[in-house]
mmCIF file of the protein (N, C-alpha, C, O) and its ligand, coordinates in Angstrom:
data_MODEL
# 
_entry.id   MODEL 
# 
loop_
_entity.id 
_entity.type 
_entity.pdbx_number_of_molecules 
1 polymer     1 
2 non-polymer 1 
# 
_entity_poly.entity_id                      1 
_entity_poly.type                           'polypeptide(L)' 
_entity_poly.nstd_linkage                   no 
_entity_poly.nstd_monomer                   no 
_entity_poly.pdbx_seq_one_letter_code       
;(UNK)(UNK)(UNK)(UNK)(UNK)(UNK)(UNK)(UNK)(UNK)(UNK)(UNK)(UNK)(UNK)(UNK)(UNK)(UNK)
(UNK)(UNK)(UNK)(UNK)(UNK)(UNK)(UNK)(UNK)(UNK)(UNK)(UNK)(UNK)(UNK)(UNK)(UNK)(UNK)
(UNK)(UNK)(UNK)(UNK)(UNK)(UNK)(UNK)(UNK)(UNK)(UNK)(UNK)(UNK)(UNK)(UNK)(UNK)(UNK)
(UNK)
;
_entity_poly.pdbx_seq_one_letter_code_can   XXXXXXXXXXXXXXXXXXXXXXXXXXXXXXXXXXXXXXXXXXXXXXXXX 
_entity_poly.pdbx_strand_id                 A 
# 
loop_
_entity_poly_seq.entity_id 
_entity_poly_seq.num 
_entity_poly_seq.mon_id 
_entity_poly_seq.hetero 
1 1  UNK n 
1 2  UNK n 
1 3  UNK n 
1 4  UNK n 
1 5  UNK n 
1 6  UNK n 
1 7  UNK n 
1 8  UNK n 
1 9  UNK n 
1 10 UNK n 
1 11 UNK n 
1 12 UNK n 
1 13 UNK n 
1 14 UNK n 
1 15 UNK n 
1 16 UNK n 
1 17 UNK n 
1 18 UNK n 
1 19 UNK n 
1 20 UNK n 
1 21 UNK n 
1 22 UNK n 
1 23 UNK n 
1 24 UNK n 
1 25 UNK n 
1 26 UNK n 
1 27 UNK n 
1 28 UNK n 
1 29 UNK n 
1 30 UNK n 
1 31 UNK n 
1 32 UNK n 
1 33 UNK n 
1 34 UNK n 
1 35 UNK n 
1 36 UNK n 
1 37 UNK n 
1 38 UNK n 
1 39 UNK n 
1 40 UNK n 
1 41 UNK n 
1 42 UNK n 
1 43 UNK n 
1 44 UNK n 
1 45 UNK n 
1 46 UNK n 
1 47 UNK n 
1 48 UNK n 
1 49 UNK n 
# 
loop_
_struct_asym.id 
_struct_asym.entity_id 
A 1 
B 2 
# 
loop_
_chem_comp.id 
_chem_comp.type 
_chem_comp.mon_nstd_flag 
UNK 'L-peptide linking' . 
ZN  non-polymer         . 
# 
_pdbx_entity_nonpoly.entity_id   2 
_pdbx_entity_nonpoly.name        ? 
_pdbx_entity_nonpoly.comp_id     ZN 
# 
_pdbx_nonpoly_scheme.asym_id         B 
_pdbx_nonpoly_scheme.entity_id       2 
_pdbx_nonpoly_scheme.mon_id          ZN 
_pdbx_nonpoly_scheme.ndb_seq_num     1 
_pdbx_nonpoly_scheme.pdb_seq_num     101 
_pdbx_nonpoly_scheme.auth_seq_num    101 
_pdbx_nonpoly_scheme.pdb_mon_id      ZN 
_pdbx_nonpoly_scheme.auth_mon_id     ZN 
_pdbx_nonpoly_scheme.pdb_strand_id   A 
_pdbx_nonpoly_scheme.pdb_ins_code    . 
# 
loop_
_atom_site.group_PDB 
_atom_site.id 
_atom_site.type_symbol 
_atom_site.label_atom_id 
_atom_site.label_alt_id 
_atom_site.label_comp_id 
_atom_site.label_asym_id 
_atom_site.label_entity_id 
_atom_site.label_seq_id 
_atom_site.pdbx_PDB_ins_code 
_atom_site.Cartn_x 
_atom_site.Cartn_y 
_atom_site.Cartn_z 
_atom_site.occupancy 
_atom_site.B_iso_or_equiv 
_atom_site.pdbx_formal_charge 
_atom_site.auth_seq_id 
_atom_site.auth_comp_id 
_atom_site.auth_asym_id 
_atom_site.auth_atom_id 
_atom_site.pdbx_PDB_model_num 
ATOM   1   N  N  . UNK A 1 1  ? 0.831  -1.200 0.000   1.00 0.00 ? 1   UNK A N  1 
ATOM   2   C  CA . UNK A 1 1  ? 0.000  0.000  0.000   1.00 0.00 ? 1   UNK A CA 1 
ATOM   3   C  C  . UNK A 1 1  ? 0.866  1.250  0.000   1.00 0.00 ? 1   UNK A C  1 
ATOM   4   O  O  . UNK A 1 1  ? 1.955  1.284  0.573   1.00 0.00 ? 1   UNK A O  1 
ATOM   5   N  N  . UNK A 1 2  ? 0.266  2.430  -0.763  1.00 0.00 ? 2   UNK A N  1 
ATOM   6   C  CA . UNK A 1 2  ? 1.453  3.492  -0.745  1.00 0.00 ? 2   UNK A CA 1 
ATOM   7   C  C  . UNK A 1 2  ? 0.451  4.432  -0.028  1.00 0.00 ? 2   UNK A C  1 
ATOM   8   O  O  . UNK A 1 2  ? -0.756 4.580  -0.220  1.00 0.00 ? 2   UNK A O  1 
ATOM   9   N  N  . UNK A 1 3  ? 1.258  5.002  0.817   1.00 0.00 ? 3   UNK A N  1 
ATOM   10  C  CA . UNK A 1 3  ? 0.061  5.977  1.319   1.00 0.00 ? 3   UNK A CA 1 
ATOM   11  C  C  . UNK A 1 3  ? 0.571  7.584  1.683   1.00 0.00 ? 3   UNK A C  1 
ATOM   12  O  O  . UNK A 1 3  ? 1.693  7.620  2.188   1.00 0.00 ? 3   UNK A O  1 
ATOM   13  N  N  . UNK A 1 4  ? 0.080  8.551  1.544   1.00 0.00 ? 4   UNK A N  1 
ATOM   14  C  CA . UNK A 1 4  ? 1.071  9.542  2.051   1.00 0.00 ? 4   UNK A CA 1 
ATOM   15  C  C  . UNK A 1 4  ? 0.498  10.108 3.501   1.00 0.00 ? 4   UNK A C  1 
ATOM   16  O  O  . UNK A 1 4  ? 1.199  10.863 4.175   1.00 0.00 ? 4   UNK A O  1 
ATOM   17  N  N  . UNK A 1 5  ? -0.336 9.848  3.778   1.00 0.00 ? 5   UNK A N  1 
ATOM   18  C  CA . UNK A 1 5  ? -1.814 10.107 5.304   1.00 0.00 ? 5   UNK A CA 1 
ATOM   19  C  C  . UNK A 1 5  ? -0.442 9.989  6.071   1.00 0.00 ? 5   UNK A C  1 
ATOM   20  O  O  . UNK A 1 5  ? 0.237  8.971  5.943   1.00 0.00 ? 5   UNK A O  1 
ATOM   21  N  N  . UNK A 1 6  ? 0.023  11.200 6.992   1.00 0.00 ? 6   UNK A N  1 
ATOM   22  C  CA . UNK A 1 6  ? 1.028  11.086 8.400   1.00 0.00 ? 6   UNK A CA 1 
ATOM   23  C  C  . UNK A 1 6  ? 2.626  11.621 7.579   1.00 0.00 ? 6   UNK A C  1 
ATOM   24  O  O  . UNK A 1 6  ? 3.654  11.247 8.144   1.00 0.00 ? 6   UNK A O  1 
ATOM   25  N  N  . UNK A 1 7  ? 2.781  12.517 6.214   1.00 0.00 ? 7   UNK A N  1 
ATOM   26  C  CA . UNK A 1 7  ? 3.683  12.213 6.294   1.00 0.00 ? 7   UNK A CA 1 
ATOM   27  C  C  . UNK A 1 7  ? 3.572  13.842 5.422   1.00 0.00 ? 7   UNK A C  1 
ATOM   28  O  O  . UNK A 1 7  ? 2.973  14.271 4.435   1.00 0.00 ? 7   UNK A O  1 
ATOM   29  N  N  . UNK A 1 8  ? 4.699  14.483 6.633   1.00 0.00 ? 8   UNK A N  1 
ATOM   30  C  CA . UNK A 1 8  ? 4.709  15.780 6.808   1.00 0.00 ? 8   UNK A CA 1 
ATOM   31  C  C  . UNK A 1 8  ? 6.082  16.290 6.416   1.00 0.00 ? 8   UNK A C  1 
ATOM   32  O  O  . UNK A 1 8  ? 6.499  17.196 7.138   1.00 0.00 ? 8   UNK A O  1 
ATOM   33  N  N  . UNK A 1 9  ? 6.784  15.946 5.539   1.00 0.00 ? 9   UNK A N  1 
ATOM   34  C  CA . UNK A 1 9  ? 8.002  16.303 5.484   1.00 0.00 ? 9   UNK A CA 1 
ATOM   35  C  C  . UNK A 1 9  ? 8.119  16.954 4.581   1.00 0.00 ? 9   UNK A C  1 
ATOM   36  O  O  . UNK A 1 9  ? 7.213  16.772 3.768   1.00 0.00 ? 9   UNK A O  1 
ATOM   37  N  N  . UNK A 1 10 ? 9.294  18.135 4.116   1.00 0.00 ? 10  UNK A N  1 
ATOM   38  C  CA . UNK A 1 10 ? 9.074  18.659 3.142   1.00 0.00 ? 10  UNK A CA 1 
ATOM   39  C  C  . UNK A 1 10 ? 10.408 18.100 2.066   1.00 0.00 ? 10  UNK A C  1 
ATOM   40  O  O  . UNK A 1 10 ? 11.609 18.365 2.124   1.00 0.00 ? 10  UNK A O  1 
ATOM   41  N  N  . UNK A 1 11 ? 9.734  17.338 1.215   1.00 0.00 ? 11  UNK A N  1 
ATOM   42  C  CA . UNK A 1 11 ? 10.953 16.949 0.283   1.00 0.00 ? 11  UNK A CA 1 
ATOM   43  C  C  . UNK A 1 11 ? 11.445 17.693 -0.597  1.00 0.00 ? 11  UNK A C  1 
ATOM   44  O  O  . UNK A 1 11 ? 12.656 17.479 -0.657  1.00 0.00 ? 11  UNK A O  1 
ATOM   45  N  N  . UNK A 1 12 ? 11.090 18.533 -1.380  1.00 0.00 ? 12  UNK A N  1 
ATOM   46  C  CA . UNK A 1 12 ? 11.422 19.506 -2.242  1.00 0.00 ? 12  UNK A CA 1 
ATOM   47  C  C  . UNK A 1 12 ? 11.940 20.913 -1.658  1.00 0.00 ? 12  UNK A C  1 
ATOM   48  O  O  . UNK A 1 12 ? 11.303 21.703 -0.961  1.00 0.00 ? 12  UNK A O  1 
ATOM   49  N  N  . UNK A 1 13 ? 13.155 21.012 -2.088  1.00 0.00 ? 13  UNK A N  1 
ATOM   50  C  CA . UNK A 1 13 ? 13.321 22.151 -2.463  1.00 0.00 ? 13  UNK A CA 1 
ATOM   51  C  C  . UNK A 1 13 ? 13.270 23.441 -3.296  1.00 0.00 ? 13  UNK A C  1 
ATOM   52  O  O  . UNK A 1 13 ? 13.363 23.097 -4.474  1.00 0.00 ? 13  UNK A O  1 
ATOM   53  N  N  . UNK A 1 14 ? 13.169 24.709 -3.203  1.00 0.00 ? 14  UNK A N  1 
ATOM   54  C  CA . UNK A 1 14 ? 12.896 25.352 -4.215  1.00 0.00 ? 14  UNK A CA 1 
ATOM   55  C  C  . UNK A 1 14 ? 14.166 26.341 -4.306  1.00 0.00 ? 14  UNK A C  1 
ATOM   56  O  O  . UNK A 1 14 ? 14.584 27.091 -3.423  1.00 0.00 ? 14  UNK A O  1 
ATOM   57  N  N  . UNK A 1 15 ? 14.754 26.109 -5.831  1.00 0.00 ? 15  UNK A N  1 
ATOM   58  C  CA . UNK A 1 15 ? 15.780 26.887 -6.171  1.00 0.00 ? 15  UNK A CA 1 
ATOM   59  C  C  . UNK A 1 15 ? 15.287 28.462 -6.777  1.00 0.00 ? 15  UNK A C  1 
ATOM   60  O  O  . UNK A 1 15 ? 14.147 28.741 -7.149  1.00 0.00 ? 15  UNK A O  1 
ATOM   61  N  N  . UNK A 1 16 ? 16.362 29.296 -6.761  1.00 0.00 ? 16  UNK A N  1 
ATOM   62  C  CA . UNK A 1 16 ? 16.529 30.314 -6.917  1.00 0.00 ? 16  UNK A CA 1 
ATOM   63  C  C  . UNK A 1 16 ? 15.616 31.069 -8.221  1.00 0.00 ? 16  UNK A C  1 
ATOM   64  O  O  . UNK A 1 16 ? 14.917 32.072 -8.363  1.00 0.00 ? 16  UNK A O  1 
ATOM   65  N  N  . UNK A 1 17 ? 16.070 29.983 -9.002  1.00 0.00 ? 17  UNK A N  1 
ATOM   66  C  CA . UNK A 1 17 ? 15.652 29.416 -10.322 1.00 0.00 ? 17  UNK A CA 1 
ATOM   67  C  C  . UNK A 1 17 ? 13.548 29.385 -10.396 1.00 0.00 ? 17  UNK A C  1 
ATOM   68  O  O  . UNK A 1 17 ? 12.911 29.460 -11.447 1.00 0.00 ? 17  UNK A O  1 
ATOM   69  N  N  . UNK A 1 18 ? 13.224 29.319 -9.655  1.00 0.00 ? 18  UNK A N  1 
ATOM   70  C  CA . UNK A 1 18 ? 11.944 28.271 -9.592  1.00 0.00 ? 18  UNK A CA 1 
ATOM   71  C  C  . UNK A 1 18 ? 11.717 27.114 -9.550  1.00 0.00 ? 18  UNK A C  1 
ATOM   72  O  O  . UNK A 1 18 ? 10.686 26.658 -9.055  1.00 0.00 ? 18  UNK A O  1 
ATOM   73  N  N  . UNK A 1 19 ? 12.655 26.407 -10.071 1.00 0.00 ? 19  UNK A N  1 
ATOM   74  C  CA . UNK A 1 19 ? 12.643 25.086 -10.154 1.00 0.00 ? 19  UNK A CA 1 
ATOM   75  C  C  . UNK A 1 19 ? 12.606 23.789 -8.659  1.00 0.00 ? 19  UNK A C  1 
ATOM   76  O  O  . UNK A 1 19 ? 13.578 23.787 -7.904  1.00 0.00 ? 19  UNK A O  1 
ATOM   77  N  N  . UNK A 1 20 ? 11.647 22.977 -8.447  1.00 0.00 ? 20  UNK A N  1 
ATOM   78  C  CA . UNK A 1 20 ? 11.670 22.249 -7.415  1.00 0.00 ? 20  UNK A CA 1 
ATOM   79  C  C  . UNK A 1 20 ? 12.880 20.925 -6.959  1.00 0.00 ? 20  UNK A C  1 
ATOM   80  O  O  . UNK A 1 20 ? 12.136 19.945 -6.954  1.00 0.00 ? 20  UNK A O  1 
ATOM   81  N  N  . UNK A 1 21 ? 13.345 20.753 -6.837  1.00 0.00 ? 21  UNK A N  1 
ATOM   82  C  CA . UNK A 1 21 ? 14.195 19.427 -6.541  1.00 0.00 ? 21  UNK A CA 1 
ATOM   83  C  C  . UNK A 1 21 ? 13.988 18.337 -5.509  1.00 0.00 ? 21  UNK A C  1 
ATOM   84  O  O  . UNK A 1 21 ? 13.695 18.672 -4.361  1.00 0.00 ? 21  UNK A O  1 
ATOM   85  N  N  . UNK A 1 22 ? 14.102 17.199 -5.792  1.00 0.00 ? 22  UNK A N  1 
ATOM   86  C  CA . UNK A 1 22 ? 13.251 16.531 -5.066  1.00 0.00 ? 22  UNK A CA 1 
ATOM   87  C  C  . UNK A 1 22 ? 14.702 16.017 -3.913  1.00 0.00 ? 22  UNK A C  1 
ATOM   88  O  O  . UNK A 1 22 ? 15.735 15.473 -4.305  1.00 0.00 ? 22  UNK A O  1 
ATOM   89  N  N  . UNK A 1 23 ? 14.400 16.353 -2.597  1.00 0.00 ? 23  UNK A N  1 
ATOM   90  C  CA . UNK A 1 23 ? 15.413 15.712 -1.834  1.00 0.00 ? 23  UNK A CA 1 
ATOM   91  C  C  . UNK A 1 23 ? 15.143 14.604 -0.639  1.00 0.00 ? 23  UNK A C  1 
ATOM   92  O  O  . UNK A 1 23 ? 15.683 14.601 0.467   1.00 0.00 ? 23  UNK A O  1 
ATOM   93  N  N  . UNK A 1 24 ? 14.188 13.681 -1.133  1.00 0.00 ? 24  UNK A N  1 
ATOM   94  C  CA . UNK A 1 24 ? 13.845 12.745 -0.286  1.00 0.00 ? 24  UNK A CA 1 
ATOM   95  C  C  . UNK A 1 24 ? 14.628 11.538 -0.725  1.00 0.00 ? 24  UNK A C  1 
ATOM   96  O  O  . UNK A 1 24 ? 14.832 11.144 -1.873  1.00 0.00 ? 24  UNK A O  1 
ATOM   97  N  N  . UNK A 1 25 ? 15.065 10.981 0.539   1.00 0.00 ? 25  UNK A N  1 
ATOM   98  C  CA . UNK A 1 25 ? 16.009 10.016 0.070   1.00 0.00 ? 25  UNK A CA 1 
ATOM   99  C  C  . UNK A 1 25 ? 17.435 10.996 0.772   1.00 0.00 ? 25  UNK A C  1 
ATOM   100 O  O  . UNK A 1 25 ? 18.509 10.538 1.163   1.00 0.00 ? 25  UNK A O  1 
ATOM   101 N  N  . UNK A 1 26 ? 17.167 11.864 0.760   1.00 0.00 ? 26  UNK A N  1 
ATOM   102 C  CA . UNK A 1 26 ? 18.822 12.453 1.358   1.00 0.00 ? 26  UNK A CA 1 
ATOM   103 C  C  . UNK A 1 26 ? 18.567 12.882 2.915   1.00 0.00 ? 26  UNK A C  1 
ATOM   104 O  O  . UNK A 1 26 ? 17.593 13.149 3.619   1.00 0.00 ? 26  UNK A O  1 
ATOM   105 N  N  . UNK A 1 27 ? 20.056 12.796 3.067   1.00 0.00 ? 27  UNK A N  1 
ATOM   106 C  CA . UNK A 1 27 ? 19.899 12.642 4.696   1.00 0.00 ? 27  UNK A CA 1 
ATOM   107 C  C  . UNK A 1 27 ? 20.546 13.647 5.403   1.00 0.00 ? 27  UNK A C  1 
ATOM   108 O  O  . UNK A 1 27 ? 21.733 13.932 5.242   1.00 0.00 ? 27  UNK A O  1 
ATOM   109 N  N  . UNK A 1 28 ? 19.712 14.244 6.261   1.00 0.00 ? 28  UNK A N  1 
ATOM   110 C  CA . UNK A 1 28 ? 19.762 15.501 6.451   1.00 0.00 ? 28  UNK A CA 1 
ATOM   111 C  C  . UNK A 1 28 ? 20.939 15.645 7.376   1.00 0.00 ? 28  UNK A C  1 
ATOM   112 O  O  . UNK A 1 28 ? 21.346 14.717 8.076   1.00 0.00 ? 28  UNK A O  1 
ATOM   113 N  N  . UNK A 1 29 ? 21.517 16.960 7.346   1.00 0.00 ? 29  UNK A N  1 
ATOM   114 C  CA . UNK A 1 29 ? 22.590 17.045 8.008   1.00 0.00 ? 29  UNK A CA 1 
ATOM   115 C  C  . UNK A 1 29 ? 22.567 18.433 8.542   1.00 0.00 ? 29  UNK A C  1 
ATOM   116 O  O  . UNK A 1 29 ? 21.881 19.239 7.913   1.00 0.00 ? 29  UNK A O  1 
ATOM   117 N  N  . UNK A 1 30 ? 23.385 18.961 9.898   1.00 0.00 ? 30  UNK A N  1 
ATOM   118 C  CA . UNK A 1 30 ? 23.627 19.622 10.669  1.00 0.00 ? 30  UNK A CA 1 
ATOM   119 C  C  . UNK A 1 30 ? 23.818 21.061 10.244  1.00 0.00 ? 30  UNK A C  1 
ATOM   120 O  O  . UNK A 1 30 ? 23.522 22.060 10.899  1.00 0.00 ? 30  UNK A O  1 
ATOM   121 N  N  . UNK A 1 31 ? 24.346 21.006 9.073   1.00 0.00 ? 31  UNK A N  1 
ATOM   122 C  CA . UNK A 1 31 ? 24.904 21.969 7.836   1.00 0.00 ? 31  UNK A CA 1 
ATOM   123 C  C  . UNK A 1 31 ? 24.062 22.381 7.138   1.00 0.00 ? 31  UNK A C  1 
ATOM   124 O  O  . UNK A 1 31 ? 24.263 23.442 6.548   1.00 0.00 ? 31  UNK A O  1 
ATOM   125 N  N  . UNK A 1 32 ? 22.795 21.653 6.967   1.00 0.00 ? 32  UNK A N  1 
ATOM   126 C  CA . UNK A 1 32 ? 21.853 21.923 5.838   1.00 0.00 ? 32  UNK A CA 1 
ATOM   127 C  C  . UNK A 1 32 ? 22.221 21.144 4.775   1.00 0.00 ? 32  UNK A C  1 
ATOM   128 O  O  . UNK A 1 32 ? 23.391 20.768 4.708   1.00 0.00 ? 32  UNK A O  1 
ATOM   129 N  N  . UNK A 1 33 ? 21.289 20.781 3.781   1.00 0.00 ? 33  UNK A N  1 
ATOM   130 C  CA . UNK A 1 33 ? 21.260 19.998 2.563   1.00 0.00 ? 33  UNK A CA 1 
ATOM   131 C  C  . UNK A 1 33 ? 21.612 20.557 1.305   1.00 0.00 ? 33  UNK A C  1 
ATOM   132 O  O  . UNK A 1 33 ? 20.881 21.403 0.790   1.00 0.00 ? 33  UNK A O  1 
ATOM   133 N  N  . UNK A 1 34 ? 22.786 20.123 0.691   1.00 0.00 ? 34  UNK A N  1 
ATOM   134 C  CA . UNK A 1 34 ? 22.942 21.321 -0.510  1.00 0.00 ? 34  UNK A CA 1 
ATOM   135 C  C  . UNK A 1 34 ? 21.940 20.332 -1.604  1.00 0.00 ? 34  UNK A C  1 
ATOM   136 O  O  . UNK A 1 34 ? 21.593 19.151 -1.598  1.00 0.00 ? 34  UNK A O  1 
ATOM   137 N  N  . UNK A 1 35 ? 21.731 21.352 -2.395  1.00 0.00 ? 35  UNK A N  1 
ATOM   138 C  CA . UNK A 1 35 ? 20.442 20.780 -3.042  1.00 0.00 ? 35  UNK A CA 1 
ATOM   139 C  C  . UNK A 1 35 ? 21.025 20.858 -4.692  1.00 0.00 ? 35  UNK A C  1 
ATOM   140 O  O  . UNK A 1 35 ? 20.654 21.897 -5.238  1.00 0.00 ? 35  UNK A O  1 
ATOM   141 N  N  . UNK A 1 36 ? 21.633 20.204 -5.333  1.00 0.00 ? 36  UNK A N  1 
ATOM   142 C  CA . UNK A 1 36 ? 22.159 20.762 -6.903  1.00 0.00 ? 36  UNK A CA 1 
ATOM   143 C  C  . UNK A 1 36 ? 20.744 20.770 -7.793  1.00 0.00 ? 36  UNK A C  1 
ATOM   144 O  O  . UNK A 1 36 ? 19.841 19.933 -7.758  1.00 0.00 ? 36  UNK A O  1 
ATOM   145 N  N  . UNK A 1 37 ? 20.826 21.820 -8.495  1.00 0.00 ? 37  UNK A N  1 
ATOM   146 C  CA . UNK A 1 37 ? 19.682 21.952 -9.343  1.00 0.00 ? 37  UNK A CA 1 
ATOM   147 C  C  . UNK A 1 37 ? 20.025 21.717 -11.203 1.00 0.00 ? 37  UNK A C  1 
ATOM   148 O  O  . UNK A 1 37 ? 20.823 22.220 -11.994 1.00 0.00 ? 37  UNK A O  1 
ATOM   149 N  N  . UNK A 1 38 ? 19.236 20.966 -11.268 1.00 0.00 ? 38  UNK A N  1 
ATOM   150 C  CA . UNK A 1 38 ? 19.610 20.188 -12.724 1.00 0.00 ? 38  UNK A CA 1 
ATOM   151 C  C  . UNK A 1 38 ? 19.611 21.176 -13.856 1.00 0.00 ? 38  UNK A C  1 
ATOM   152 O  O  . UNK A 1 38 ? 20.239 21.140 -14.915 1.00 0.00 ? 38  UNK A O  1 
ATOM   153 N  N  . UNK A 1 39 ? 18.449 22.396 -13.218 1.00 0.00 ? 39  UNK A N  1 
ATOM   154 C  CA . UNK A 1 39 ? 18.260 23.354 -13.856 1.00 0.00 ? 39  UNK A CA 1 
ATOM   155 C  C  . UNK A 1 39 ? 18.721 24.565 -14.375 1.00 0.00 ? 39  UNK A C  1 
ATOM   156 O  O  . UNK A 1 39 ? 18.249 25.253 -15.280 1.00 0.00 ? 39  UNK A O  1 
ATOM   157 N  N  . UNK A 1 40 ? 19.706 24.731 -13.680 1.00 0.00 ? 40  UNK A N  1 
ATOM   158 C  CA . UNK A 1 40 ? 20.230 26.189 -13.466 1.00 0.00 ? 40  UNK A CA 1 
ATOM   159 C  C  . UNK A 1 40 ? 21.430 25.753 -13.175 1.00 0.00 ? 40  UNK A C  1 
ATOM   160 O  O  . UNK A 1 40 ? 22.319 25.911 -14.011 1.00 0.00 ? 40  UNK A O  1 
ATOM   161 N  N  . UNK A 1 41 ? 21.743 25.039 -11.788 1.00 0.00 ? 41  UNK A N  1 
ATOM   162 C  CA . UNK A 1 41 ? 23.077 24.388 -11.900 1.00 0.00 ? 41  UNK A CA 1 
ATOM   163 C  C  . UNK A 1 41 ? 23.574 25.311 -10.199 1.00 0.00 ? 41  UNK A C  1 
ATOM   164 O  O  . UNK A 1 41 ? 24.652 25.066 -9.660  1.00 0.00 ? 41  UNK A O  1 
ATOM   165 N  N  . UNK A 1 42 ? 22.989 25.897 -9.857  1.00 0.00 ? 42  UNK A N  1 
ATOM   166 C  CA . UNK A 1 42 ? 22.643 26.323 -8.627  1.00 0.00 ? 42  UNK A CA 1 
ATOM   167 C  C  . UNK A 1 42 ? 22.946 25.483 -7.618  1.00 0.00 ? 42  UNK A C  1 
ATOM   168 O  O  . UNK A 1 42 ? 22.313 24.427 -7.642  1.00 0.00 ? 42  UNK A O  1 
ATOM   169 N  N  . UNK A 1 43 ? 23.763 25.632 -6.685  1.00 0.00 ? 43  UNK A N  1 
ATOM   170 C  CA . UNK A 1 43 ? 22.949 24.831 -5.369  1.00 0.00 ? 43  UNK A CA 1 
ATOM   171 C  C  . UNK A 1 43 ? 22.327 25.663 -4.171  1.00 0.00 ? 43  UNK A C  1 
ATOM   172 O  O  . UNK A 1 43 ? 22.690 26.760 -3.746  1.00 0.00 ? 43  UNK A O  1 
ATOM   173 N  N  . UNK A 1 44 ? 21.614 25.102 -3.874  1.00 0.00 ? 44  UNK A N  1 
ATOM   174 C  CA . UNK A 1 44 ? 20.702 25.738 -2.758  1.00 0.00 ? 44  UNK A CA 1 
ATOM   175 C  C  . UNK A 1 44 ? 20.990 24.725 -1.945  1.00 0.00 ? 44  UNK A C  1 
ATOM   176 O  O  . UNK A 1 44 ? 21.108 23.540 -2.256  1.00 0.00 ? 44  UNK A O  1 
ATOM   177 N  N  . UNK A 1 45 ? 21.167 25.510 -0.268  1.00 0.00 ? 45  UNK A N  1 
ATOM   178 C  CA . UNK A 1 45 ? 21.398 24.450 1.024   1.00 0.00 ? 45  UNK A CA 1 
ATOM   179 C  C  . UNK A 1 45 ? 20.171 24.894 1.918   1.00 0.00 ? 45  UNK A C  1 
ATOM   180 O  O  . UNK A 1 45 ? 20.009 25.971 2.492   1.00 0.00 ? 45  UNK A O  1 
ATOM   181 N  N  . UNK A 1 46 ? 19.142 23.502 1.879   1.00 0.00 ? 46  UNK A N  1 
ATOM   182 C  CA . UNK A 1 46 ? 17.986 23.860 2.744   1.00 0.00 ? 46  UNK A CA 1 
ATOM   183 C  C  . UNK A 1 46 ? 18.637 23.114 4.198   1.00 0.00 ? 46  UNK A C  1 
ATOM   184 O  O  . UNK A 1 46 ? 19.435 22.198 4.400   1.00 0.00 ? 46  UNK A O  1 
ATOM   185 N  N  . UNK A 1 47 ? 17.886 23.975 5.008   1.00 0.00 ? 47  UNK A N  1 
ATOM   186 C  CA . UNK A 1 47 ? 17.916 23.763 6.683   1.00 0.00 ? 47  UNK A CA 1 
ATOM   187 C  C  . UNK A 1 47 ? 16.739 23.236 6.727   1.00 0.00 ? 47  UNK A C  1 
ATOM   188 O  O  . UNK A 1 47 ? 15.777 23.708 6.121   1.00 0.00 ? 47  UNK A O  1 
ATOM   189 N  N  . UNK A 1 48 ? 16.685 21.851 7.694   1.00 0.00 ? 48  UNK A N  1 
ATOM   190 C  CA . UNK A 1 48 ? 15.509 21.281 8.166   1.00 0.00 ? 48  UNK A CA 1 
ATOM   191 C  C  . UNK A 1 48 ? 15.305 21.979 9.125   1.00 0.00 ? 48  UNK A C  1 
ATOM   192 O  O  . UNK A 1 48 ? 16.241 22.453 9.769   1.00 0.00 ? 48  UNK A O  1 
ATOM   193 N  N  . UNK A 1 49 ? 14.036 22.193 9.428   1.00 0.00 ? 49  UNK A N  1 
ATOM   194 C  CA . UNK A 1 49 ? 13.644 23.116 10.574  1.00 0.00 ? 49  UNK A CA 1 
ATOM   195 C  C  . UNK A 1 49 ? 12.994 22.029 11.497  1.00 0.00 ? 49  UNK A C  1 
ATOM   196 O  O  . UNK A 1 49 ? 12.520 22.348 12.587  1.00 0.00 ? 49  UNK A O  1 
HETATM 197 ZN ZN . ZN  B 2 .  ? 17.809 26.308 -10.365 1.00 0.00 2 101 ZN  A ZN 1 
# 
């Protein structure tokens, strides 16, 4: 069963660019997540809050 009901996380990031990136699957770190954007070529470092 795939379900998303309980699941509050925010996987995407949003670059500078507009463009979303998907960062689920990566593991968050102390530093923040650098996020490379396929798009632009940007990285953006999100902070889990
Ligand atoms: Zn971008």
């Amino acid at each position: 069963m795939t379900s998303l009901s309980g699941v509050n996380m925010l996987t995407r990031v949003k670059c500078v660019c507009g463009a979303e990136s998907d960062i689920s699957g990566v593991t968050p770190r102390l530093n923040g997540i650098e996020v490379y954007c396929k798009v632009c070529g940007a990285v953006t470092t999100h902070f889990d809050e």
